[in-house]
Legacy VTK file of the C-alpha trace (Angstrom):
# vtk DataFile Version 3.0
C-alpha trace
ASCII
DATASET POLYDATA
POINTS 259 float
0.000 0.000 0.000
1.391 3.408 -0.725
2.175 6.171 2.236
-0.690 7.691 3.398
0.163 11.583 4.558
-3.299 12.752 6.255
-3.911 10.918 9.253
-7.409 11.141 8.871
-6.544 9.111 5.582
-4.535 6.614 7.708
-6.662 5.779 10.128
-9.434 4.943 7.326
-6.923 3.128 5.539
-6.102 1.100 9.332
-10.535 0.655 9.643
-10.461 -0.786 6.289
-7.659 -3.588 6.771
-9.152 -4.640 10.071
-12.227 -5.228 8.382
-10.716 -8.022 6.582
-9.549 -9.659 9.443
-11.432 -12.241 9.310
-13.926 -13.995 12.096
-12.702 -13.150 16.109
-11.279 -16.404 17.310
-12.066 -16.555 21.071
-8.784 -15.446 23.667
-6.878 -18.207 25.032
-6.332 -18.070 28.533
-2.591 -18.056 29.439
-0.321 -18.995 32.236
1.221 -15.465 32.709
1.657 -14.589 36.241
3.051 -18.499 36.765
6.548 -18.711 38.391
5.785 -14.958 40.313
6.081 -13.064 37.502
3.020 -10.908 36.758
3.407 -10.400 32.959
1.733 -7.945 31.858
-0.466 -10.199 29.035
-2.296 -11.140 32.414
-4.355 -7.928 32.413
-6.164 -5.960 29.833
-5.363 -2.287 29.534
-2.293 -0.213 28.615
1.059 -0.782 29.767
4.270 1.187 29.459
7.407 -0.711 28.634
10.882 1.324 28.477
13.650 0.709 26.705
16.677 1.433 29.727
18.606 2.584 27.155
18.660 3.928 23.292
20.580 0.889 22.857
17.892 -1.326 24.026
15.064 -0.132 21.928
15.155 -3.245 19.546
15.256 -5.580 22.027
12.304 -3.819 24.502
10.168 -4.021 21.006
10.634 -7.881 21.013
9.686 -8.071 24.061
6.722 -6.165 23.826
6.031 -8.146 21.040
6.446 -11.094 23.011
4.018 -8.986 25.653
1.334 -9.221 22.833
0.987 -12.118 21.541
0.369 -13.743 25.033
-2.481 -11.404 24.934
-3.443 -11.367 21.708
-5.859 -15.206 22.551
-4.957 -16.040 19.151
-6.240 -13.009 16.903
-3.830 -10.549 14.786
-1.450 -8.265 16.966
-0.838 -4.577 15.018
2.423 -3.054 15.794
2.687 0.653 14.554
5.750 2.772 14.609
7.134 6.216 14.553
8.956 6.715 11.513
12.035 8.297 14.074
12.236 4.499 15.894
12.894 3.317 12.331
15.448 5.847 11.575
17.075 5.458 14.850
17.084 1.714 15.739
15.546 0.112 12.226
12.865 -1.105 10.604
11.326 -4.377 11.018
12.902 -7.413 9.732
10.635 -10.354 8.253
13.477 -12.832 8.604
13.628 -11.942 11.868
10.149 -11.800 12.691
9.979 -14.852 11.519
12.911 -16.685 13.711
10.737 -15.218 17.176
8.177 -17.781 15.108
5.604 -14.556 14.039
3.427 -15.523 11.034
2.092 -12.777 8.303
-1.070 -13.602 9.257
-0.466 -12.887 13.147
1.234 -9.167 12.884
0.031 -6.059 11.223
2.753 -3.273 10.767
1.435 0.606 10.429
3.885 3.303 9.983
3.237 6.575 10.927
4.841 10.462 11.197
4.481 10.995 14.750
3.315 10.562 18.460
-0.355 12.003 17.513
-0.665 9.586 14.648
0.321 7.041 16.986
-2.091 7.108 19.250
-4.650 7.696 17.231
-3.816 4.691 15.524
-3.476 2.782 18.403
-7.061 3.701 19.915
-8.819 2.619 16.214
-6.737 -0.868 16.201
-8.357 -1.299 20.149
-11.885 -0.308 18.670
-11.769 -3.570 16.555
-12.392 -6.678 17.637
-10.201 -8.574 15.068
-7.602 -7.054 17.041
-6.166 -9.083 20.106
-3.406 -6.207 21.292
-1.321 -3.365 19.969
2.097 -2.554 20.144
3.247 1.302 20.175
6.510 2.590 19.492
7.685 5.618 19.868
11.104 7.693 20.231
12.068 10.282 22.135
9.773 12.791 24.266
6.440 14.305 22.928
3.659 16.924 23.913
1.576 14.178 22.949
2.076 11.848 25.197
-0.009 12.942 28.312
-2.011 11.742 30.944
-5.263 12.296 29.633
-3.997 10.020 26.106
-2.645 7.460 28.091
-6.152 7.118 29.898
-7.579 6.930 26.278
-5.881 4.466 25.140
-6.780 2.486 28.731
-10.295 2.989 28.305
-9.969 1.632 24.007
-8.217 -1.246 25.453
-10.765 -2.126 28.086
-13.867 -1.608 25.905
-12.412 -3.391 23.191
-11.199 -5.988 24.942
-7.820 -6.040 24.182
-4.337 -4.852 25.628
-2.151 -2.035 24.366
1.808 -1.562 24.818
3.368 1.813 24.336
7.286 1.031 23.828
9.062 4.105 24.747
12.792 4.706 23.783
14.900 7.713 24.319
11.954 9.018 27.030
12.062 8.668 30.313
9.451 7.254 32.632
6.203 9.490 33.296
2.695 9.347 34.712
0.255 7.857 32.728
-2.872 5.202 33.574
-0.927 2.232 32.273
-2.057 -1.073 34.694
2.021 -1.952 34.429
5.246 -0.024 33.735
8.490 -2.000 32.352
12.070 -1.160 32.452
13.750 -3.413 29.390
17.262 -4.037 28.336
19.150 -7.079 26.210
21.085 -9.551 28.485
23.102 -11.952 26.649
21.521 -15.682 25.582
22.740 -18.596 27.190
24.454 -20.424 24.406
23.152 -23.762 23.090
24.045 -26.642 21.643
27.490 -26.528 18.692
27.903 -22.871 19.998
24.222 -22.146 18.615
23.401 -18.478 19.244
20.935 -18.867 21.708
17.365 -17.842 22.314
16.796 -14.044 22.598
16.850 -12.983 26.559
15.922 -10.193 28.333
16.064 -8.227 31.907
12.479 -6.757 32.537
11.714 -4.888 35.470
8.790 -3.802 36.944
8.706 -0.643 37.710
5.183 0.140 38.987
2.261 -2.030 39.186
-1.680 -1.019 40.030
-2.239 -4.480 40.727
0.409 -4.311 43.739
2.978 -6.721 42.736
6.505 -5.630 43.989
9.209 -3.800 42.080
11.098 -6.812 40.482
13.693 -7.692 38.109
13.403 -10.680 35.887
15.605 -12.285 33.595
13.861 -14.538 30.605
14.473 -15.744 26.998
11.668 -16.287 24.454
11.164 -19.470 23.025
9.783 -19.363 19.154
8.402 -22.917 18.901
6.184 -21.988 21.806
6.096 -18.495 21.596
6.386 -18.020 24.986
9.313 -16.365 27.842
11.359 -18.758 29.422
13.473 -18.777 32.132
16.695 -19.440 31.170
17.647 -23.231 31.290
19.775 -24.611 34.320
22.559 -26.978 33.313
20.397 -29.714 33.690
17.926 -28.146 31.051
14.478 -27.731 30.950
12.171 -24.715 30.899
9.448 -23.286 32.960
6.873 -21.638 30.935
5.946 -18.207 31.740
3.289 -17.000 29.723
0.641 -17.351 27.272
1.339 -20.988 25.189
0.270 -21.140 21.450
0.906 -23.029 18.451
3.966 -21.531 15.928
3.878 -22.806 12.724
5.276 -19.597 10.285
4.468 -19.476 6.814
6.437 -17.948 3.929
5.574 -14.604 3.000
6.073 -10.666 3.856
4.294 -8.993 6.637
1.032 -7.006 5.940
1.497 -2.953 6.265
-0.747 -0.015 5.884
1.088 3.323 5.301
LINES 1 260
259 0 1 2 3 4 5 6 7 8 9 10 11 12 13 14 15 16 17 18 19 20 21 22 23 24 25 26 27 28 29 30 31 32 33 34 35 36 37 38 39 40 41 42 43 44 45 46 47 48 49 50 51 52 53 54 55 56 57 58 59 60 61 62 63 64 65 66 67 68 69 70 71 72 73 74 75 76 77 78 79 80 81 82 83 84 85 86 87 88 89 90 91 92 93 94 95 96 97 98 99 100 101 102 103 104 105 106 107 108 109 110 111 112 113 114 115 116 117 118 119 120 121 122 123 124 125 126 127 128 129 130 131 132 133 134 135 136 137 138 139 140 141 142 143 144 145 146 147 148 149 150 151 152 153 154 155 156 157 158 159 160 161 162 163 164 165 166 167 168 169 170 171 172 173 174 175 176 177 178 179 180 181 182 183 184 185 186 187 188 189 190 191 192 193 194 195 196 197 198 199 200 201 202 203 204 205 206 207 208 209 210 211 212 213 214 215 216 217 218 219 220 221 222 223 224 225 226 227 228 229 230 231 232 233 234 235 236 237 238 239 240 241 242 243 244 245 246 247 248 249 250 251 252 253 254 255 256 257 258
């Protein structure tokens, strides 16, 4: 699809691909939460995950990604992002969309100019039920992002049923009526078998919680064939699942985009 300049003309363009969705499959209820770690795929709503560093910004949209489709229940997750996070830690990579074990038919990428767009897109991909959850990311600080949108995009999520992540990079934390708020950065993979490159890991903390869990750090990998975080193996092996377990099975093929 060519770029769309008007956001008016964007989100239209957003209504009309959600329309083709396809039938709502009914969510899946998870295990998030199992093994004390209160993902935040265990609650609907809007949730703010950080990047603790520029440098991290790739890796905290993974796990976001990771976020949503253990709250997605099995319907399409749509990821949109400010053309600035492209410039400044690159665009998405089907090859490597594919090796976290994402299917074309799972992820919907929008592009758009900036933090307004953003959220406007976000709040008509929650108005659809097609849609299980949304990914946000943004860069830097913006006027835009204020208390009263974050409480819009709350209230989308919870009427719509569906969960919302707003990915911040190069911003620091502020007040906003997300359920969770994440601290992310990339830890390095325990290696596997042959000197494999092992599965992507992560260090999340929770930074605030209105459910009342604790300030926590974790430390997790994310498994593709199960598409779910791991804790990383012991020398004996074995993993403990941590949230939301669905079928992979990727097909061949780009990802779908509007703008």
């Amino acid at each position: 699809m060519k770029n769309i300049k008007g956001r008016s003309d964007l989100v239209g363009a957003l209504r009309t691909r959600l329309s083709g969705c396809g039938t709502l499959r009914a969510p899946t209820r998870g295990e998030a939460g199992r093994a004390g770690l209160p993902l935040a795929s265990a609650r609907r709503g809007l949730h703010d995950v950080y990047a603790a560093t520029s440098a991290d910004s790739a890796s905290t949209n993974a796990f976001a990604l990771g976020l949503g489709v253990g709250a997605a229940g099995g319907r399409p997750v749509v990821w949109a992002l400010q053309h600035m996070a492209d410039q400044e830690s690159g665009r998405p990579y089907g090859p490597g969309l594919h090796q976290m074990g994402f299917r074309p038919r799972d992820l919907l990428l929008v592009r758009v100019r900036d933090a307004a767009a953003l959220l406007a897109v976000g709040e008509e991909a929650l108005r659809s039920p097609a849609v299980g959850a949304v990914v946000l990311t943004a860069w830097g600080e913006a006027r835009a992002f204020t208390l009263t949108a974050s409480r819009r995009l709350a209230m989308a999520a919870r009427a719509g049923g569906g969960s919302v992540f707003l990915v911040r990079a190069a911003a620091d934390p502020a007040p906003s009526a997300a359920e969770t708020r994440w601290s992310v950065r990339a830890v390095a993979s325990s290696p596997l078998e042959a000197g494999a490159p092992g599965r992507p890991a992560f260090s999340a903390t929770l930074l605030r919680s209105r459910g009342g869990e604790a300030t926590r750090t974790w430390t997790m990998e994310w498994d593709r064939e199960r598409r779910v975080f791991v804790e990383p193996a012991p020398l004996s092996g074995g993993l403990v699942p941590l949230a939301a377990q669905r079928q992979a099975g990727a097909r061949d093929g780009d990802m779908r985009h509007v703008a």
